[in-house]
DRENNU-345060 format. One record per residue: residue number from 0; residue in one letter; x, y negated, z of N, C-alpha, C, O in turn. Coordinates in Angstrom, 1 decimal. Atoms other than C-alpha are relative to their C-alpha. Example, Ala and Ser with C-alpha at 12.3 -4.5 7.8 and 13.67 -1.06 7.14 Angstrom:
2
(rec 0,'A',(0.9,1.2,0.0),(12.3,4.5,7.8),(0.9,-1.2,0.0),(1.9,-1.2,0.7))
(rec 1,'S',(-0.9,1.1,0.0),(13.7,1.1,7.1),(-0.8,-1.1,0.8),(-0.3,-2.2,0.9))
//
This chain:
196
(rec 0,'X',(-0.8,0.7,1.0),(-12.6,31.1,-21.7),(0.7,1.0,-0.9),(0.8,0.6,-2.1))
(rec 1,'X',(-0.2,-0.3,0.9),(-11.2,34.0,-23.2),(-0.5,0.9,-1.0),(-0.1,1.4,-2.0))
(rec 2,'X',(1.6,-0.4,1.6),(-14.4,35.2,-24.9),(0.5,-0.7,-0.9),(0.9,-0.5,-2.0))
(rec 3,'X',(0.1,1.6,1.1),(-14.1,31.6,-26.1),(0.9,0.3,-1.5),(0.6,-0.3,-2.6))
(rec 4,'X',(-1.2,0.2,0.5),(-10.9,32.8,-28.0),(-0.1,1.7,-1.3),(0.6,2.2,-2.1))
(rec 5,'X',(0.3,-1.4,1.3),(-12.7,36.0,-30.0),(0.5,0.0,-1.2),(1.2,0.8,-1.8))
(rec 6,'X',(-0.1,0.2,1.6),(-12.7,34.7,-33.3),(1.5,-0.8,-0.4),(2.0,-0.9,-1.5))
(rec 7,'X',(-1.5,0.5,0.7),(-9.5,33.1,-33.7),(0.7,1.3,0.5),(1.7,1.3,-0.1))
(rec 8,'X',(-1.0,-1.1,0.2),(-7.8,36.3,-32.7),(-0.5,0.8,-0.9),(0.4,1.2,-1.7))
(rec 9,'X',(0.2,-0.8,1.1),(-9.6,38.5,-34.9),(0.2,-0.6,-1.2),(0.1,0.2,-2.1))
(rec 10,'X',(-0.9,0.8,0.9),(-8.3,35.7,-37.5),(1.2,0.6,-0.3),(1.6,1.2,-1.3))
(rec 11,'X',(-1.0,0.0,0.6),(-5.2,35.8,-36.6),(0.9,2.0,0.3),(2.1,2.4,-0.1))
(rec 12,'X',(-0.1,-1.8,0.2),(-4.8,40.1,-36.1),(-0.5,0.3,-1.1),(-0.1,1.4,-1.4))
(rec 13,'X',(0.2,-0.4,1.3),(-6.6,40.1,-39.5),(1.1,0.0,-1.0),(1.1,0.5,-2.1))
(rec 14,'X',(-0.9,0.4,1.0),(-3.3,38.8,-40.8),(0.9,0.5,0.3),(1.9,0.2,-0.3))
(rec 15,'X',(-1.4,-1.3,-0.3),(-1.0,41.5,-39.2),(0.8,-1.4,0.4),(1.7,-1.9,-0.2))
(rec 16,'X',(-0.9,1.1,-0.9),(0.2,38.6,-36.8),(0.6,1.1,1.1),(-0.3,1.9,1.2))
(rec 17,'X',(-0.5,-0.5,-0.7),(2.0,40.5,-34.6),(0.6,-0.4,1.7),(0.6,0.2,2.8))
(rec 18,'X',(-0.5,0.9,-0.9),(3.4,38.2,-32.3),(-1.5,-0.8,1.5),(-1.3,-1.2,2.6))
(rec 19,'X',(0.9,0.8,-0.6),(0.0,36.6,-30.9),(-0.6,0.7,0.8),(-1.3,1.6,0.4))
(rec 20,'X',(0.3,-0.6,-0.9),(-0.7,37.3,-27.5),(-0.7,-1.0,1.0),(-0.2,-1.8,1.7))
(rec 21,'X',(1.4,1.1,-0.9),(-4.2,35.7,-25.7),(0.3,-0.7,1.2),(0.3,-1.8,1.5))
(rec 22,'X',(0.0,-0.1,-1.3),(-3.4,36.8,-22.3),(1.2,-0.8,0.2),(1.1,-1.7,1.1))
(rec 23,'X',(-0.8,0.8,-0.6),(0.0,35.1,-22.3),(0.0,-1.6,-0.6),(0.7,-2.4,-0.1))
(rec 24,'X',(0.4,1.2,0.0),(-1.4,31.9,-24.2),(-0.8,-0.9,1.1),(-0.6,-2.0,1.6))
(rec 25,'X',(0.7,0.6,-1.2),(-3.8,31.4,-21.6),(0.9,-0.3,1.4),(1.1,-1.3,2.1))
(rec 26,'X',(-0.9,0.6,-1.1),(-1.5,32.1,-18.9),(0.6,-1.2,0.3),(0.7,-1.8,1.4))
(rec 27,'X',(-1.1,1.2,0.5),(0.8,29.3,-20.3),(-0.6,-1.2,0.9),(-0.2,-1.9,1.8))
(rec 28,'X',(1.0,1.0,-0.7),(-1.9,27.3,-19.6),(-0.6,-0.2,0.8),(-1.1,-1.3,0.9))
(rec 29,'X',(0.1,0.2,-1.6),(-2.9,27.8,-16.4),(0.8,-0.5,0.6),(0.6,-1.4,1.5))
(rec 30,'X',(-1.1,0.1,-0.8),(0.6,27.8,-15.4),(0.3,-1.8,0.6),(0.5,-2.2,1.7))
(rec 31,'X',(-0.2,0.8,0.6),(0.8,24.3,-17.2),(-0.9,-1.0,1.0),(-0.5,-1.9,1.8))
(rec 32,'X',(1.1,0.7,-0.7),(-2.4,23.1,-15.8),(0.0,0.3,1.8),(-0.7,-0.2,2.6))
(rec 33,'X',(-0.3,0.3,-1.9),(-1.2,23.9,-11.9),(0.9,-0.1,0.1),(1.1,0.3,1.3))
(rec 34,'X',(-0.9,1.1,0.2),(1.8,22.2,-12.6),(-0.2,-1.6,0.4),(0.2,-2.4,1.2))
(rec 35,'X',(0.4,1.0,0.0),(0.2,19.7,-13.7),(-0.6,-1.2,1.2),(-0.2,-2.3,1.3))
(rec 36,'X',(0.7,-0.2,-0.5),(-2.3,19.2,-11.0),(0.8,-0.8,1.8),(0.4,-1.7,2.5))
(rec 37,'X',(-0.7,0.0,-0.7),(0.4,19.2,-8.5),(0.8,-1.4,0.0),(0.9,-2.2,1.0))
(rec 38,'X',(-0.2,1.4,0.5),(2.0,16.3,-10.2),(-1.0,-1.1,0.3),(-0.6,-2.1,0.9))
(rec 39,'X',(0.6,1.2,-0.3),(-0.7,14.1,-9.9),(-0.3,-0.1,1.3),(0.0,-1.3,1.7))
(rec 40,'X',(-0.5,-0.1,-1.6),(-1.0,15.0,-6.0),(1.2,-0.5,0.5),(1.2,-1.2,1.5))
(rec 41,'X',(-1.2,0.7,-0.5),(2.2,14.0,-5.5),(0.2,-1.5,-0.5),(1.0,-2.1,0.3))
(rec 42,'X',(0.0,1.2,0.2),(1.8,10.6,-7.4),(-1.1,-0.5,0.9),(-0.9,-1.6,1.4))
(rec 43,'X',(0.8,0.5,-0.4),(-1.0,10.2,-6.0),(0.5,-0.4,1.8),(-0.1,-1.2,2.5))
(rec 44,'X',(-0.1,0.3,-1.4),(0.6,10.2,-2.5),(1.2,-0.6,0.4),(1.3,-1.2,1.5))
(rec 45,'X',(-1.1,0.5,-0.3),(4.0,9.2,-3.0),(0.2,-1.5,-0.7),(1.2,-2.2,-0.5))
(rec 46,'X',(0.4,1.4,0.6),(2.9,6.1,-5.1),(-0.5,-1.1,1.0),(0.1,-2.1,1.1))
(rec 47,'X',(0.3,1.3,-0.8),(1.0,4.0,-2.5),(0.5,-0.1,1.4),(0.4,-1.0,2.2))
(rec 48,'X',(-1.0,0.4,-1.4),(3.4,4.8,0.4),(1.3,-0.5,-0.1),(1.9,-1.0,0.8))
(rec 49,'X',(-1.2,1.0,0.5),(6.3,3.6,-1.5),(-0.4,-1.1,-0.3),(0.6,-1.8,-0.1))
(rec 50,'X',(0.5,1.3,-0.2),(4.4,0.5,-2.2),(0.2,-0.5,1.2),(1.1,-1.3,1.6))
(rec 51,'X',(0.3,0.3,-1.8),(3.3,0.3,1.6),(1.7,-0.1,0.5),(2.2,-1.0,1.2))
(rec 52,'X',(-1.4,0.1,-0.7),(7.1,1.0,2.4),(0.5,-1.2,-0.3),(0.7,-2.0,0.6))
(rec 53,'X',(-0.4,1.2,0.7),(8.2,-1.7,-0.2),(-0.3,-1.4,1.0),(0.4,-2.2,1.5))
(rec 54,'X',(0.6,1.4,-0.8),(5.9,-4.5,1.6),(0.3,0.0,1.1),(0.8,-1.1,1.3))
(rec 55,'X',(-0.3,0.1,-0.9),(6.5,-3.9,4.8),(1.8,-0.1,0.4),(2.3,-0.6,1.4))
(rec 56,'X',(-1.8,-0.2,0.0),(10.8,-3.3,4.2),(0.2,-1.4,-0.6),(0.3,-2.4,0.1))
(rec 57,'X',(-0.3,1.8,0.9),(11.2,-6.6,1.9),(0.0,-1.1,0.6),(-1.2,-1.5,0.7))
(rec 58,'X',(0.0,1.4,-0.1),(11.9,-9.7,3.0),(-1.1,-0.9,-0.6),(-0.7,-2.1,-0.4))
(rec 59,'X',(0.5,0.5,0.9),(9.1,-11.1,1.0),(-0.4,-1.5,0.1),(-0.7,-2.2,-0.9))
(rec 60,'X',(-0.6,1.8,0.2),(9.3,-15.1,2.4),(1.0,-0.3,-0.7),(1.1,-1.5,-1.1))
(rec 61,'X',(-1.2,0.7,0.3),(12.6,-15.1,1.1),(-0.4,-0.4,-0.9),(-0.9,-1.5,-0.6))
(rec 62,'X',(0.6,0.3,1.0),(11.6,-15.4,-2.3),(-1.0,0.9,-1.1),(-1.2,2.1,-1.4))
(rec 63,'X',(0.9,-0.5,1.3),(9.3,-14.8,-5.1),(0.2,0.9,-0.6),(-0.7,1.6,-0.9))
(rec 64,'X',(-1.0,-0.9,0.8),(11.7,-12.7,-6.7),(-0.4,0.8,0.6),(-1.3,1.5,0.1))
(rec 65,'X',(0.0,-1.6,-0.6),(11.7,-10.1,-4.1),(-1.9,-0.3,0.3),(-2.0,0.9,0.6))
(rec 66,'X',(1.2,0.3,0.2),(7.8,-11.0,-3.9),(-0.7,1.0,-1.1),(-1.7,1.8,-0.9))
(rec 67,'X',(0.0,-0.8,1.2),(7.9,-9.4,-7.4),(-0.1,1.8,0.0),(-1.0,2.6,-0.3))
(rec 68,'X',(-0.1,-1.4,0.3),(9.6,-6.2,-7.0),(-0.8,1.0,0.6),(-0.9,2.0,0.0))
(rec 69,'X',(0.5,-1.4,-0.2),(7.5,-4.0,-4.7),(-1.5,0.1,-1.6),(-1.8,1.2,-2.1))
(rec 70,'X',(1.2,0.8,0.9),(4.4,-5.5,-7.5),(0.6,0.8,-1.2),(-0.1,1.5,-1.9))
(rec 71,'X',(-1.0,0.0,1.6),(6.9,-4.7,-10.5),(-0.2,1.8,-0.1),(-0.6,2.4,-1.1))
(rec 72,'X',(-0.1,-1.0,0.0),(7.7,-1.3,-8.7),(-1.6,1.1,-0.1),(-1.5,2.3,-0.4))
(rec 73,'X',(1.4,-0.3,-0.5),(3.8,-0.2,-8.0),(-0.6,-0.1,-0.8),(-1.7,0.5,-0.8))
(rec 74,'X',(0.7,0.0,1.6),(2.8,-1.2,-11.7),(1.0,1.3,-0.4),(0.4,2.4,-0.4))
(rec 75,'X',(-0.7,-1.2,0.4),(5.5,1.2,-12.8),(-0.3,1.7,0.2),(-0.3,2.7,-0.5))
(rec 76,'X',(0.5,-1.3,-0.3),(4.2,3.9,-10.8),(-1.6,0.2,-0.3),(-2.1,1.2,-0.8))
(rec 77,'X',(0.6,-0.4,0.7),(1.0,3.3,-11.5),(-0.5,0.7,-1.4),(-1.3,1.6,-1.6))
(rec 78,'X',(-0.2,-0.1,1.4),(1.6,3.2,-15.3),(0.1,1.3,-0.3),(-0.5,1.9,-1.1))
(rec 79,'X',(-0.1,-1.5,0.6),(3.1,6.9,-15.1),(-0.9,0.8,0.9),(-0.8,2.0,0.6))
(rec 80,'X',(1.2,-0.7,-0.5),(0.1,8.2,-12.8),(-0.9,-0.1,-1.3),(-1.3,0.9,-1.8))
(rec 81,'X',(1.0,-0.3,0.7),(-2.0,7.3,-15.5),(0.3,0.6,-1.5),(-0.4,1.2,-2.3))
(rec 82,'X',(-0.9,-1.2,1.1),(0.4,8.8,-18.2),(-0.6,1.8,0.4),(-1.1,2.8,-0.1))
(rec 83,'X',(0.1,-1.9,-0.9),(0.2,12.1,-16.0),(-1.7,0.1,-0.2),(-2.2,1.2,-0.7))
(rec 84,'X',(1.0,-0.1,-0.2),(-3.3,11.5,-15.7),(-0.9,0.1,-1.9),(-1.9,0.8,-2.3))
(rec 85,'X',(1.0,-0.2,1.5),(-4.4,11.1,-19.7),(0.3,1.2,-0.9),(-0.3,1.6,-2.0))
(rec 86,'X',(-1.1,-1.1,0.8),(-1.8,14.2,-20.7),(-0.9,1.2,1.1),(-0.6,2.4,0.8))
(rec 87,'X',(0.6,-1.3,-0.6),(-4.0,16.4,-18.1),(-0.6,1.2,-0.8),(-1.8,0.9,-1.0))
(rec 88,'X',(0.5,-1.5,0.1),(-4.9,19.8,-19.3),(-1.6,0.3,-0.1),(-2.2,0.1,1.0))
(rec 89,'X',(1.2,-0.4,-0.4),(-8.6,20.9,-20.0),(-0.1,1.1,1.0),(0.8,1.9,0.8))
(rec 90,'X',(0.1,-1.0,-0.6),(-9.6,23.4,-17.4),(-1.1,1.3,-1.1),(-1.8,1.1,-2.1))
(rec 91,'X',(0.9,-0.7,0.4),(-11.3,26.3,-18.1),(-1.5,-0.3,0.0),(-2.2,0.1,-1.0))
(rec 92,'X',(1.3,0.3,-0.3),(-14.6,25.1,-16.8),(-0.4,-0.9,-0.9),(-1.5,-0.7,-1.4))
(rec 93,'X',(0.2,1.0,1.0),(-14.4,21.8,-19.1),(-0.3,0.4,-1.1),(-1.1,-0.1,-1.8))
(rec 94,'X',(0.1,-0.5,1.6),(-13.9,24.0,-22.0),(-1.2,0.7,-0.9),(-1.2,1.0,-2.1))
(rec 95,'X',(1.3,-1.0,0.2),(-17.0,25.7,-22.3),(-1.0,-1.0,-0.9),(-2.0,-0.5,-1.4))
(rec 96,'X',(1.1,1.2,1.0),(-18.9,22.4,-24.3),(0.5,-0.1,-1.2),(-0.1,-0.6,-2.2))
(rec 97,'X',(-1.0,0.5,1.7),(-16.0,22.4,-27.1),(-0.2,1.5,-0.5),(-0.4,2.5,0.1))
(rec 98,'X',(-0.6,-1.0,1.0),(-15.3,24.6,-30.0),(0.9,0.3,0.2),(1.7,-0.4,0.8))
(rec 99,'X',(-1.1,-0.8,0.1),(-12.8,27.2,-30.3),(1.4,-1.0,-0.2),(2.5,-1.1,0.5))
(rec 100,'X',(-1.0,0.6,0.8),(-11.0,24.7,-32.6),(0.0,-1.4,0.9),(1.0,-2.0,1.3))
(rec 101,'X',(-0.7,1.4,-1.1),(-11.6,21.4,-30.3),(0.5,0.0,1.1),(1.2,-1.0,1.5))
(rec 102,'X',(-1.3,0.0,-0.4),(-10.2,22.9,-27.7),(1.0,0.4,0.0),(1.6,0.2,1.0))
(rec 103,'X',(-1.6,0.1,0.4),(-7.0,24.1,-29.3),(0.3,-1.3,0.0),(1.2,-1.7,0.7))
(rec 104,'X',(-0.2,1.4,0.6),(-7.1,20.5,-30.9),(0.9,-1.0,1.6),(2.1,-1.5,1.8))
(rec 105,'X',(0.0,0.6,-1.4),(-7.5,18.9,-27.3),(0.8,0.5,0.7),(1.6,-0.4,1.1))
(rec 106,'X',(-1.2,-0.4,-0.6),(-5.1,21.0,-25.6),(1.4,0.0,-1.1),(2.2,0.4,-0.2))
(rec 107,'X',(-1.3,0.1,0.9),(-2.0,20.8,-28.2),(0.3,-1.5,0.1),(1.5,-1.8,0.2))
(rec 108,'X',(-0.3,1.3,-0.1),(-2.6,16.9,-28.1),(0.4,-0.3,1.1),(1.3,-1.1,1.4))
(rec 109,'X',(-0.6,0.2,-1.8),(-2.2,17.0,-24.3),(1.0,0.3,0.2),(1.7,-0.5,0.8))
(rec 110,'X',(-0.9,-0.7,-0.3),(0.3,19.2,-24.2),(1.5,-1.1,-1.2),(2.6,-1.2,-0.8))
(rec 111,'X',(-0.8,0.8,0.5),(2.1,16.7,-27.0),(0.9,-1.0,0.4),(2.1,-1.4,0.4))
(rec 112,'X',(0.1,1.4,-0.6),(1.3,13.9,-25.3),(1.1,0.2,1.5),(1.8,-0.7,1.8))
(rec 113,'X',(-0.8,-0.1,-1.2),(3.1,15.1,-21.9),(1.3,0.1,-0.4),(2.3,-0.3,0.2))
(rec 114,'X',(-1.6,-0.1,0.2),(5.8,15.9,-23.7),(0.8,-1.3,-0.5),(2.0,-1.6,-0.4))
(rec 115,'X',(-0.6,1.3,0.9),(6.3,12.6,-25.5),(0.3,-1.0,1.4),(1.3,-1.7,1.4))
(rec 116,'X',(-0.3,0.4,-1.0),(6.2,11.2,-22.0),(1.1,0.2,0.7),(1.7,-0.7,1.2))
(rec 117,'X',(-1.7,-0.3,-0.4),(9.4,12.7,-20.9),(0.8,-0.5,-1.2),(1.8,-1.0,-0.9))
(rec 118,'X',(-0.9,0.2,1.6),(10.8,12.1,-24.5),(0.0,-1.9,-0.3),(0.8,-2.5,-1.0))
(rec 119,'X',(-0.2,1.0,0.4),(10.1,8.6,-24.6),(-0.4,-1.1,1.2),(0.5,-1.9,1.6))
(rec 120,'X',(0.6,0.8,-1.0),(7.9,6.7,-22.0),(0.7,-0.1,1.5),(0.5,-0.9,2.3))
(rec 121,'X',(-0.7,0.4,-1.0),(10.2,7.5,-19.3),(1.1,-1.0,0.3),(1.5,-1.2,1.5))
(rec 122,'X',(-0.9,0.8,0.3),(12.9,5.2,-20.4),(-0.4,-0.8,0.7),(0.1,-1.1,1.8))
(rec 123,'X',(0.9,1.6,0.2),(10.4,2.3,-20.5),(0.1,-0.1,2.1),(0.5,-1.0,2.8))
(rec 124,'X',(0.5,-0.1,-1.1),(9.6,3.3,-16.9),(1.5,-0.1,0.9),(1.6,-0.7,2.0))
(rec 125,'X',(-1.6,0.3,-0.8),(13.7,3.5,-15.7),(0.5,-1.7,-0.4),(1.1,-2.3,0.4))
(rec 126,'X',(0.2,1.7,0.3),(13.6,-0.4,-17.6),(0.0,-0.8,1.6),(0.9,-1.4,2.2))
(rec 127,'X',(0.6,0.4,-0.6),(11.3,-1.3,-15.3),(0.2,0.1,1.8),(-0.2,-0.7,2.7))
(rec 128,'X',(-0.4,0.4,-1.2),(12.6,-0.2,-12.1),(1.5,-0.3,0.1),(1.8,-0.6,1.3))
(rec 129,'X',(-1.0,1.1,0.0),(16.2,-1.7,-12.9),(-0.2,-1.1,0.1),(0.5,-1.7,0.9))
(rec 130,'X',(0.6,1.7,-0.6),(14.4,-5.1,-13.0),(0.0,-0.6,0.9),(0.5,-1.7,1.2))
(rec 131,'X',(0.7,0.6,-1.0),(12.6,-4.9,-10.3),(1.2,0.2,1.1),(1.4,-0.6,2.0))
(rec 132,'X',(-1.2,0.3,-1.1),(15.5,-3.9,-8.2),(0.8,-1.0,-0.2),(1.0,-1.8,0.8))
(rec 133,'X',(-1.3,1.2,0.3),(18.2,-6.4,-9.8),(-0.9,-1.1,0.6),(-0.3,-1.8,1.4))
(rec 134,'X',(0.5,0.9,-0.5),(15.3,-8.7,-8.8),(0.5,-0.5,1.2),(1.1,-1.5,1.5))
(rec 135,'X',(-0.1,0.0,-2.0),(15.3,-8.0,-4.9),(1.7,-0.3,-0.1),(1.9,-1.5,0.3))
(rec 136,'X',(-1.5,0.1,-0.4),(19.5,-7.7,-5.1),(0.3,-1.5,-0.6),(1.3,-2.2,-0.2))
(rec 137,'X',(-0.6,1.4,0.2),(19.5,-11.0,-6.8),(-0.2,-1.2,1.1),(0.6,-2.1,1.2))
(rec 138,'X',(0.0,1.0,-1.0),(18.4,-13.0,-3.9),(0.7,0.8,1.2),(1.7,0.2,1.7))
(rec 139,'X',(-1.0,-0.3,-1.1),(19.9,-10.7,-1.2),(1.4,0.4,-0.1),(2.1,0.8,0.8))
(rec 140,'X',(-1.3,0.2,-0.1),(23.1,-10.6,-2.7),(0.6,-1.5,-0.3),(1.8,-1.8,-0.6))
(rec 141,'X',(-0.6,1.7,0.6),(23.2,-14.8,-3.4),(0.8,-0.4,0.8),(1.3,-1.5,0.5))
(rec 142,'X',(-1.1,0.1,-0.6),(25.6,-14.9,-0.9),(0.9,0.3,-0.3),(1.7,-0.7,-0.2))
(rec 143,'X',(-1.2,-0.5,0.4),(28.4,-13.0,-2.1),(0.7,-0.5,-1.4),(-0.1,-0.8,-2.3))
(rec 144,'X',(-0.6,0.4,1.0),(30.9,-14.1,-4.7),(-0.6,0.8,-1.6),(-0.7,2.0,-1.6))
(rec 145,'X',(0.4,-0.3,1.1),(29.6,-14.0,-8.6),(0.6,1.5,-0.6),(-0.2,2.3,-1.0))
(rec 146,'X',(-0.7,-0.8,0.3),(31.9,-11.4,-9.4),(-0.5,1.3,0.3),(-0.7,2.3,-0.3))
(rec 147,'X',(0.4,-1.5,-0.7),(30.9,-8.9,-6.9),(-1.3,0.2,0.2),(-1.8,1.2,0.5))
(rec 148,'X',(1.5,-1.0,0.5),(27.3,-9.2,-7.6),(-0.3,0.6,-1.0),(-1.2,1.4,-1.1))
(rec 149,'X',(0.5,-0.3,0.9),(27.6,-9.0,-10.8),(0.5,2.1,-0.3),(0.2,3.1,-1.0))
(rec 150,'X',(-1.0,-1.8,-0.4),(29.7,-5.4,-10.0),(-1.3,0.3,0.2),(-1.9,0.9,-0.7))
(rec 151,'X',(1.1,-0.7,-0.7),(26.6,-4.6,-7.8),(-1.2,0.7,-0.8),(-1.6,1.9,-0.9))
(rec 152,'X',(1.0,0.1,1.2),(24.2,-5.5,-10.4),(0.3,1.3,-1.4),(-0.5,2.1,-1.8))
(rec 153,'X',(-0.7,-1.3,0.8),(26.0,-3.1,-12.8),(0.2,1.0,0.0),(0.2,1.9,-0.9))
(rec 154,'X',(-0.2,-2.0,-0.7),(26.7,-0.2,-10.7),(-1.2,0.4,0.4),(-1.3,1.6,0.5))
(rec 155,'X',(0.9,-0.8,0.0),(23.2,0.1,-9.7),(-0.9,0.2,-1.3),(-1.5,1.3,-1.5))
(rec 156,'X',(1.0,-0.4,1.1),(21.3,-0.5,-13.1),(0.9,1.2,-0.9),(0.1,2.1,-1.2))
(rec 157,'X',(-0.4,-1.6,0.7),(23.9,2.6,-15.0),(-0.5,1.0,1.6),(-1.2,2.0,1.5))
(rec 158,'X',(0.2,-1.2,-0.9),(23.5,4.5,-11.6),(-1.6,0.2,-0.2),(-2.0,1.3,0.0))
(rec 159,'X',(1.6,-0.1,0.4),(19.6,4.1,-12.4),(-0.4,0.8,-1.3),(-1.1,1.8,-1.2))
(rec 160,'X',(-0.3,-0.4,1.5),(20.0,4.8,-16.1),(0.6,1.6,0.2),(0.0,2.5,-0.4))
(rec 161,'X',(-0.8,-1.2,0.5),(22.1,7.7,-16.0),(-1.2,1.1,1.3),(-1.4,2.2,1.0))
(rec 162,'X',(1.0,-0.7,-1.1),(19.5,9.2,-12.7),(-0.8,0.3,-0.8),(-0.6,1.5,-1.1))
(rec 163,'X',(0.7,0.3,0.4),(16.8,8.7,-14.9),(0.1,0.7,-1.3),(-0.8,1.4,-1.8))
(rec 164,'X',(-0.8,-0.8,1.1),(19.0,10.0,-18.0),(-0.3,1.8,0.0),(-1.0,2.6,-0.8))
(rec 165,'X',(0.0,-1.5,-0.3),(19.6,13.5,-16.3),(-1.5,0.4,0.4),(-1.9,1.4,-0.1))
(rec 166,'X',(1.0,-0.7,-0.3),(16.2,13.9,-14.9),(-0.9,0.2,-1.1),(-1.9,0.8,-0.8))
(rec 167,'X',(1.0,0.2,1.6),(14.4,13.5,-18.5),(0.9,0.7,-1.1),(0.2,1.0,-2.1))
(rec 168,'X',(-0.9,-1.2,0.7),(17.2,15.7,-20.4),(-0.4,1.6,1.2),(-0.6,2.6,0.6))
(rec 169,'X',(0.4,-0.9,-0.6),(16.3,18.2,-17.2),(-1.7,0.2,-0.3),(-2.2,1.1,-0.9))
(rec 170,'X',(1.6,-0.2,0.4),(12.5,17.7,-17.5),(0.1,0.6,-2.0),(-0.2,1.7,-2.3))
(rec 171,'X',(0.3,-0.9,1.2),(12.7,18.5,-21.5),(0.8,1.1,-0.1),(0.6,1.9,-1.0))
(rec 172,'X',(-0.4,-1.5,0.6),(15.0,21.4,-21.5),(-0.9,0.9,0.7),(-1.0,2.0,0.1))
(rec 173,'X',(0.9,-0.7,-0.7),(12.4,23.0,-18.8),(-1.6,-0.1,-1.2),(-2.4,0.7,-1.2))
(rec 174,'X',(1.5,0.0,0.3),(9.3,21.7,-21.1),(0.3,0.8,-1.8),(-0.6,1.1,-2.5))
(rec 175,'X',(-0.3,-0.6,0.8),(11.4,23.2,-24.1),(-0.3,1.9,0.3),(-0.7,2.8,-0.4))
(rec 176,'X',(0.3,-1.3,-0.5),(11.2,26.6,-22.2),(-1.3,0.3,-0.2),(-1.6,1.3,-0.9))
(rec 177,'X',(1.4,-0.3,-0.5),(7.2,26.1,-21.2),(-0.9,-0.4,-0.7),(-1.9,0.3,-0.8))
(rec 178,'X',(1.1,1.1,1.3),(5.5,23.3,-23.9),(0.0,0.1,-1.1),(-0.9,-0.2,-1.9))
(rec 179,'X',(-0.1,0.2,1.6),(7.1,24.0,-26.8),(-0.6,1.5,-0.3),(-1.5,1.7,-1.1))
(rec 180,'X',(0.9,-1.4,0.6),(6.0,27.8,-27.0),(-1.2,0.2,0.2),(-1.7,1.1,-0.4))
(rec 181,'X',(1.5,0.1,0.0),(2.5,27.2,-26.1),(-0.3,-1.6,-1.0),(-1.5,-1.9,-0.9))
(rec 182,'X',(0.7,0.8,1.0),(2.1,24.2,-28.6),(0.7,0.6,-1.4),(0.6,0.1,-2.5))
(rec 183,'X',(0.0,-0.1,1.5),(3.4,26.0,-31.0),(-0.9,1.6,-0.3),(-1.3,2.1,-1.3))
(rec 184,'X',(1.1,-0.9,0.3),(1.3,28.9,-30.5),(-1.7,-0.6,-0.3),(-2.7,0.0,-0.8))
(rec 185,'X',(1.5,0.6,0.5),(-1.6,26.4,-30.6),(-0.2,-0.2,-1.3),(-1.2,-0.1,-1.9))
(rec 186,'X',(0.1,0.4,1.4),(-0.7,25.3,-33.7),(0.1,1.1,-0.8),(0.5,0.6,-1.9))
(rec 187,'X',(-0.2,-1.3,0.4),(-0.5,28.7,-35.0),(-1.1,0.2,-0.3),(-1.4,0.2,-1.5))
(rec 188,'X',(1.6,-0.1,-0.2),(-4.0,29.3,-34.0),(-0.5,-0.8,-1.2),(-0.7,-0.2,-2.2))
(rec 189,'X',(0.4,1.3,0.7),(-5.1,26.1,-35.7),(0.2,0.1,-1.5),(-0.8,-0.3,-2.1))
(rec 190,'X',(-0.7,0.0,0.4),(-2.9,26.6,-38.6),(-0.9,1.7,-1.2),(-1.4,1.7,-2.3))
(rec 191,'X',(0.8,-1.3,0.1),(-4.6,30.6,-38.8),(-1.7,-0.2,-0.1),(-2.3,0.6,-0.6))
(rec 192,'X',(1.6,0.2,-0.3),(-8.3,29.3,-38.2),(-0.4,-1.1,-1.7),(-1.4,-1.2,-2.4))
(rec 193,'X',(0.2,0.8,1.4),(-7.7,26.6,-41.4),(0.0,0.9,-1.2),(-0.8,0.7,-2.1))
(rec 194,'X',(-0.1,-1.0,0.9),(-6.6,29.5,-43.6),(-1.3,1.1,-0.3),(-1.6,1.4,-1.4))
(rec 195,'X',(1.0,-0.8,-0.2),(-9.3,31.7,-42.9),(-1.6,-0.4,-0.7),(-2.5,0.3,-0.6))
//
């Protein structure tokens, strides 16, 4: 792969770039891509046993409602496995069929796309397990006076929100460290390869 990367560095060294360095582009992206990798391993494992826990923990005669939530919660996690899964990384071995320039292209859009997933799609995704919980607590708390579920109801969906908050302000200031300097060195590349 970094044969692959000849001619866009003699591009961008023809232009007294100074700054552009192969060895730690590539790295980035290894790093990036066994990161990655890891991530989906871990959805992949901690997705259908939190399901499986859901069904078997729930009440799920009581009502429909709670019927819902492990279903609700289990789309949710699917939904960001396959986020994680379309934002994946080419490997080195994949890259060998594309151009110099499709796969910069192809990795800069991935590397976008992962990021816009912390930046935006995780919200949607803390939504959705506020729901599905208020769901379950709405039938197992129909006992207690209106007041104090509605407290319940309140203090878990901000205690959700604000979890959900910090861990997606912590995920982009770490992807501001690791994503943003390798997509902006792609685009550099890209940017250098058009000029040329």
């Amino acid at each position: 792969m970094e044969n692959n990367f000849n001619d866009m560095q003699k591009i961008w060294q023809s232009k007294k770039a100074s700054s552009f360095d192969l060895d730690a582009l590539m790295h980035g992206l290894r790093l990036t891509e066994k990161k990655q990798r890891k991530e989906r391993i871990a959805i992949a494992i901690i997705g259908p046993i939190t399901f499986v826990f859901l069904i078997f923990v729930l009440p799920l005669q009581e009502s429909n409602l709670v019927l819902i939530t492990p279903f609700l919660i289990g789309l949710a996690m699917a939904w960001v496995a396959w986020l994680s899964f379309k934002s994946k990384l080419l490997s080195s071995e994949d890259s060998l069929s594309l151009s110099n320039r499709q796969y910069v292209e192809t990795q800069l859009r991935k590397l976008q796309h992962r990021y816009r997933i912390a930046e935006k799609y995780m919200y949607f995704y803390g939504l959705l397990l506020i729901i599905a919980v208020n769901l379950a607590y709405f039938v197992f708390l129909a006992p207690l006076p209106e007041n104090i579920r509605w407290a319940i109801h309140l203090g878990v969906s901000l205690m959700i929100i604000l979890l959900i908050h910090f861990i997606i302000k912590s995920r982009l200031k770490n992807y501001d460290k690791t994503l943003k300097p390798l997509m902006q060195h792609l685009q550099q590349l890209l940017l250098e390869a058009k000029q040329a």
